[in-house]
C-alpha positions in Angstrom: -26.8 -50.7 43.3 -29.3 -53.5 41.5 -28.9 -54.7 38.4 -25.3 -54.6 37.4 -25.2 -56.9 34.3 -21.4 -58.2 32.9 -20.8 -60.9 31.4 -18.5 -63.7 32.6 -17.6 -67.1 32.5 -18.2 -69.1 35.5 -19.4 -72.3 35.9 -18.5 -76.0 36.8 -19.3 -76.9 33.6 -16.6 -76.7 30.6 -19.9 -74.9 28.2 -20.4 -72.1 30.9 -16.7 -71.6 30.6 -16.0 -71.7 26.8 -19.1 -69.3 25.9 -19.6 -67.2 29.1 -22.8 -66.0 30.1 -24.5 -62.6 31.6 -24.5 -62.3 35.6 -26.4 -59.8 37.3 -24.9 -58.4 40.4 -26.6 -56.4 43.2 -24.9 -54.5 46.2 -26.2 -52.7 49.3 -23.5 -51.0 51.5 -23.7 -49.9 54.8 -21.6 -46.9 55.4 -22.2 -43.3 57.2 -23.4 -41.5 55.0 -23.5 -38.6 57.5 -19.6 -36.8 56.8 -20.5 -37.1 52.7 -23.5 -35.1 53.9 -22.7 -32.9 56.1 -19.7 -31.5 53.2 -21.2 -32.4 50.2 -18.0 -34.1 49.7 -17.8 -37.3 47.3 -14.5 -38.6 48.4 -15.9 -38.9 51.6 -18.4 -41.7 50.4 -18.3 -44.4 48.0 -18.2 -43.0 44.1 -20.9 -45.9 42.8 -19.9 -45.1 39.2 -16.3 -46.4 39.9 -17.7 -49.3 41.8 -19.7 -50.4 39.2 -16.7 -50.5 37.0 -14.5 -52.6 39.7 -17.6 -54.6 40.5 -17.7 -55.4 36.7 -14.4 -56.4 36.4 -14.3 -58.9 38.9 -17.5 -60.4 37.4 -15.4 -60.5 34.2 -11.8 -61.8 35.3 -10.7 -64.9 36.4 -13.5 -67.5 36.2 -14.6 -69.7 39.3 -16.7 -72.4 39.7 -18.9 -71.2 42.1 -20.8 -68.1 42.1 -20.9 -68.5 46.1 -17.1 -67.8 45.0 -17.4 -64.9 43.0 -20.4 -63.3 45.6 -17.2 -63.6 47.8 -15.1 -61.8 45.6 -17.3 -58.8 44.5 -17.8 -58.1 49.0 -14.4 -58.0 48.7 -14.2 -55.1 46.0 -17.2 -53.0 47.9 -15.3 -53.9 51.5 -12.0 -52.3 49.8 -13.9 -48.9 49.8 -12.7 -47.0 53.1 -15.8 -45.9 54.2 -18.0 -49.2 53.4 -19.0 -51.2 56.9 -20.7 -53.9 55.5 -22.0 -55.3 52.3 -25.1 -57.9 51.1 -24.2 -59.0 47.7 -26.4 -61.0 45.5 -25.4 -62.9 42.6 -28.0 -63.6 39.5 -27.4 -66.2 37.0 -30.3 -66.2 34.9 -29.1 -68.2 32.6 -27.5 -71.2 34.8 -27.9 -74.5 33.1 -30.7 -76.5 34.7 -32.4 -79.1 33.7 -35.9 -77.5 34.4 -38.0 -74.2 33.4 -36.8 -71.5 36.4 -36.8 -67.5 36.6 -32.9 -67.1 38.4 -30.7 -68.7 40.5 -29.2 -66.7 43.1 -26.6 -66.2 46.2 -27.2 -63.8 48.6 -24.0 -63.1 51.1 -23.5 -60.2 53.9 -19.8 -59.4 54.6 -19.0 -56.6 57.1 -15.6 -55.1 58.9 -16.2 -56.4 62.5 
């Protein structure tokens, strides 16, 4: 999944916090993808629609000060899905306050089971 955009409010800074800003959130899982196949059987993969929405609402709850903290947080949502392995999560934040012309800053992070 690329892309996911919610909106949240982390930061060290007091402004990131009070006004929030969009995050962009991308997730590639490792799984078997082989018994989903093989039955044509949803439930025995990961539904991405429902992960979005988890994924979304961890972006948008408690606020952190780090988005190394948060990239932390969302592997922890896709690692809660029984037939995920291992997850890369990156974290976007387009819109982090820096004192110079950039394009994104980001945090990439692989989690796994083992």
């Amino acid at each position: 999944m690329r892309g996911l955009r919610a909106h949240g409010r982390h930061g060290v800074y007091e402004s990131e916090r009070a006004s929030g800003q969009e995050f962009v959130v991308d997730v590639v899982l490792g799984l078997n993808t082989e018994p989903a196949a093989r039955g044509d059987d949803l439930s025995r993969t990961v539904d991405y629609g429902s992960l979005a929405r988890r994924l979304a609402a961890a972006v948008e709850g408690e606020p952190v000060n780090l988005i190394e903290t948060l990239a932390e947080r969302l592997a922890a949502v896709c690692l809660a899905e029984t037939a995920a392995q291992e997850v890369e999560v990156t974290v976007h934040k387009p819109n982090a306050p820096l004192p110079l012309p950039f394009d994104d800053v980001t945090v990439t992070i692989h989690r796994s089971r083992r």
